[in-house]
NUGUTI-68900 format. One record per residue (C-alpha): x, y, z. Coordinates in steps of 0.2 Angstrom, whole numbers, padded with zeros to 4 digits, always signed. Each point is the difference from the previous one (the first is absolute). Last residue first. Example, Ala and Ser with C-alpha at 12.3 -4.5 7.8 and 13.67 -1.06 7.14 Angstrom:
2
+0068-0005+0036-0006-0017+0003
This chain:
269
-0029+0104+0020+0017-0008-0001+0011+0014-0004+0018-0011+0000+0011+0004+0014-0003-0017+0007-0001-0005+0018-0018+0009+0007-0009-0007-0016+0007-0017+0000-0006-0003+0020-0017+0010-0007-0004-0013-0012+0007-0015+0010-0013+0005+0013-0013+0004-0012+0003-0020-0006-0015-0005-0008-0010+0019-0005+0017+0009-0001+0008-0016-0008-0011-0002-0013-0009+0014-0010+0010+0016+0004+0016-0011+0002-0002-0007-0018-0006+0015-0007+0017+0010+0007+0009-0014-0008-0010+0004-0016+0001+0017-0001+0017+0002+0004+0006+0009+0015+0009+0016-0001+0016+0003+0009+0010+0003-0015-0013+0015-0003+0003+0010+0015+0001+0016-0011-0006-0004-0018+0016-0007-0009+0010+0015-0014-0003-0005-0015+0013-0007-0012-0012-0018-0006+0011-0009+0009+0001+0008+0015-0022+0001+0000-0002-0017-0003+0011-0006+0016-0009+0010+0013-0016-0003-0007+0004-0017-0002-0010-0006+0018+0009-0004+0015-0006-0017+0009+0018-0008-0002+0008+0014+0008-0008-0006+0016+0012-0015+0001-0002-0005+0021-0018+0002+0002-0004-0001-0019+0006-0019-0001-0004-0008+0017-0017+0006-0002-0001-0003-0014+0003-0017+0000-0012-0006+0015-0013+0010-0007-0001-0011-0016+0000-0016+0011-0012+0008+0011-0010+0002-0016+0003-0018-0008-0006-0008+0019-0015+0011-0003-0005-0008-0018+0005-0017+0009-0011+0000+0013-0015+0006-0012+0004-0012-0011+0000-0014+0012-0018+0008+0005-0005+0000-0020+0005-0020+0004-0011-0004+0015-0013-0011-0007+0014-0009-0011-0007-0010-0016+0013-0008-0007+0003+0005-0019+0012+0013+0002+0011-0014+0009+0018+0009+0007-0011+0005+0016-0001-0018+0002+0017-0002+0004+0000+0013+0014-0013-0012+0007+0010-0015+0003+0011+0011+0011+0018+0004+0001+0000+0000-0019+0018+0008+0001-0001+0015-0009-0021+0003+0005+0008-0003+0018+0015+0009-0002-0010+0017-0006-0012-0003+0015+0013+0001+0011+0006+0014-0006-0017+0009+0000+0001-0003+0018+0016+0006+0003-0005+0016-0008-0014+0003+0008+0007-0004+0017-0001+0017+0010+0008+0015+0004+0016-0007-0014-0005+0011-0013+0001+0016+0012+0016-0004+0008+0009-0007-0016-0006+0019-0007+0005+0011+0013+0016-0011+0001+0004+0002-0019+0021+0008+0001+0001-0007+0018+0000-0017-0007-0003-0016+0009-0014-0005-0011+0006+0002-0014+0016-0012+0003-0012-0012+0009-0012-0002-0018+0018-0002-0009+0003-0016+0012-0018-0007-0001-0002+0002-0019+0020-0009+0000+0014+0010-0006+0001+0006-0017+0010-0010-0013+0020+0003-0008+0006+0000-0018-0015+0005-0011+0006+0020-0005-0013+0005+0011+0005-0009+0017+0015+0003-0003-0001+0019+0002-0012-0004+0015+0012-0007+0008+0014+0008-0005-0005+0018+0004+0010+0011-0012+0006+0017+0007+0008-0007+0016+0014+0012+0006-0013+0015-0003-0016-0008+0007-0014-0014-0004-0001-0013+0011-0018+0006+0009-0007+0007-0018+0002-0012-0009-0006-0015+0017-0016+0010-0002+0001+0002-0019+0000-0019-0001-0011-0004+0016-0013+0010-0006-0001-0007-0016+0002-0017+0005-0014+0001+0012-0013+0007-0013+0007-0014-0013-0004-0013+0015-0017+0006+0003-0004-0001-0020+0007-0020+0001-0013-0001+0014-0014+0006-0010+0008-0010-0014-0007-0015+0013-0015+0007+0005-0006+0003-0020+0004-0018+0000-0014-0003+0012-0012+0010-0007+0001-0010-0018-0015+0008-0006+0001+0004-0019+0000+0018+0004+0011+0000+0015+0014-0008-0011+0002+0014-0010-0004+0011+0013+0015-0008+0009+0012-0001-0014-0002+0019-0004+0005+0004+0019+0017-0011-0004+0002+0008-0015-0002+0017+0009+0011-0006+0013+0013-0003-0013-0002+0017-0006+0000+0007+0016+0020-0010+0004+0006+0004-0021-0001+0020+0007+0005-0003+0018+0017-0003-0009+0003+0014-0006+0010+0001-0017+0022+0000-0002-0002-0013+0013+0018-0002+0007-0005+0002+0018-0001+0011+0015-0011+0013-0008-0014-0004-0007-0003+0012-0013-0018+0012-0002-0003+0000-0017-0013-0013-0001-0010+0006+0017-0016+0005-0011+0001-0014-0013-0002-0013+0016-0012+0011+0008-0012+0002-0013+0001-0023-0004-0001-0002+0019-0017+0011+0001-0007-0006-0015+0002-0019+0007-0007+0006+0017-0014+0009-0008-0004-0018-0010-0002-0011+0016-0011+0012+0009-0011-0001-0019+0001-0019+0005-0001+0000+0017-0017+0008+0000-0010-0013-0007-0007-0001-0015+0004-0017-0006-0004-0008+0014-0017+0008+0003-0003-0001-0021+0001-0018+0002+0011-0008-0009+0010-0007+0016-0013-0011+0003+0006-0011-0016-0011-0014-0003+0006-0013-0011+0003-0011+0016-0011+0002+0016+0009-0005+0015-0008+0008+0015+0007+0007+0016
């Protein structure tokens, strides 16, 4: 390591080019389309007159955004730490519809927990506690069983807690962007996969057990414009989710791909 002031390695057209940052951009898109595709879907179980998933990708988005934007001026390991906040949002959106749809029934229309919970009058459980909850149910167990083959995602939450918590001189450096790091396109490279399992990790969970949320407008467009829906239409996929598996998970995660593929009634292709 060398300290070398009014030089910013970070300028460099290798830094600034690298993949994570157009990665980090289709994942932004990609939240801000399915946020607007799911807005008239309700949430049933509470008073939210709009869907609560809705404001959860567009606060993702943000949180995506704030990466990038901190990517490009080369503070790695506070990227680590929203990373972590960005794992706790895909945790909190599981677990929310998760425990919606577990308490939800004809004697119990409004779920209290997660009722209060929006309207600012009760927290979440712990990470660790809502993380259990997912993982013992029977509604996502192909998933939980697939995600949890190997320790990818413990490790990158232990990664996550050491940038948070500066468990290590050297994730304080990685804050410096005029230190210069031989090994800091390699950070990025950890982290620009460590970003995508992330990514995978959510939608997973979200399309295996809410496959609606995958169908295109066709379906929709077509009522409202007095025409009769193509045949099969409010099982169509929209074009950008079907990207999304086409270019990611089926070439990262084939086994997630084809576990998702086998569950929903959707028309992956």
């Amino acid at each position: 390591m060398q300290i070398k002031r009014n030089y910013r390695p970070i300028d460099s057209e290798e830094y600034q080019n690298h993949r994570v940052f157009s990665e980090l951009i289709q994942y932004i898109d990609f939240y801000e389309s399915l946020s607007m595709s799911i807005f008239s879907f309700v949430t049933t179980g509470t008073n939210a007159i709009l869907n609560m998933d809705t404001y959860m990708f567009t606060s993702i988005r943000g949180t995506i955004e704030s990466i990038r934007l901190i990517l490009k001026n080369g503070m790695i390991n506070d990227a680590y730490a929203l990373l972590r906040k960005y794992f706790d949002s895909a945790v909190i959106n599981i677990y929310t519809n998760l425990y919606l749809e577990d308490h939800l029934n004809i004697e119990n229309f409004i779920v209290d927990k997660i009722n209060n919970w929006i309207k600012g009058q009760e927290q979440l459980p712990t990470y660790k506690t809502m993380l259990g909850y997912i993982n013992k149910s029977e509604k996502v167990q192909d998933i939980n069983l697939l995600l949890s083959s190997n320790d990818r995602y413990k490790n990158i939450r232990d990664r996550c807690n050491n940038h948070t918590h500066y468990n290590f001189f050297y994730n304080m450096l990685l804050n410096d962007n005029e230190i210069h790091i031989g090994n800091r396109l390699k950070e990025l490279n950890t982290l620009s996969v460590d970003i995508k399992d992330v990514f995978i990790f959510h939608l997973a969970y979200l399309f295996y057990f809410k496959g609606h949320y995958m169908s295109s407008s066709d379906y929709i467009d077509a009522l409202e414009c007095g025409v009769e829906p193509e045949f099969d239409s409010q099982y169509w996929v929209a074009p950008f989710i079907q990207e999304v598996f086409d270019e990611i998970i089926s070439k990262d995660r084939p086994d997630i791909y084809n576990a998702i593929k086998e569950k929903t009634c959707m028309k992956l292709s």
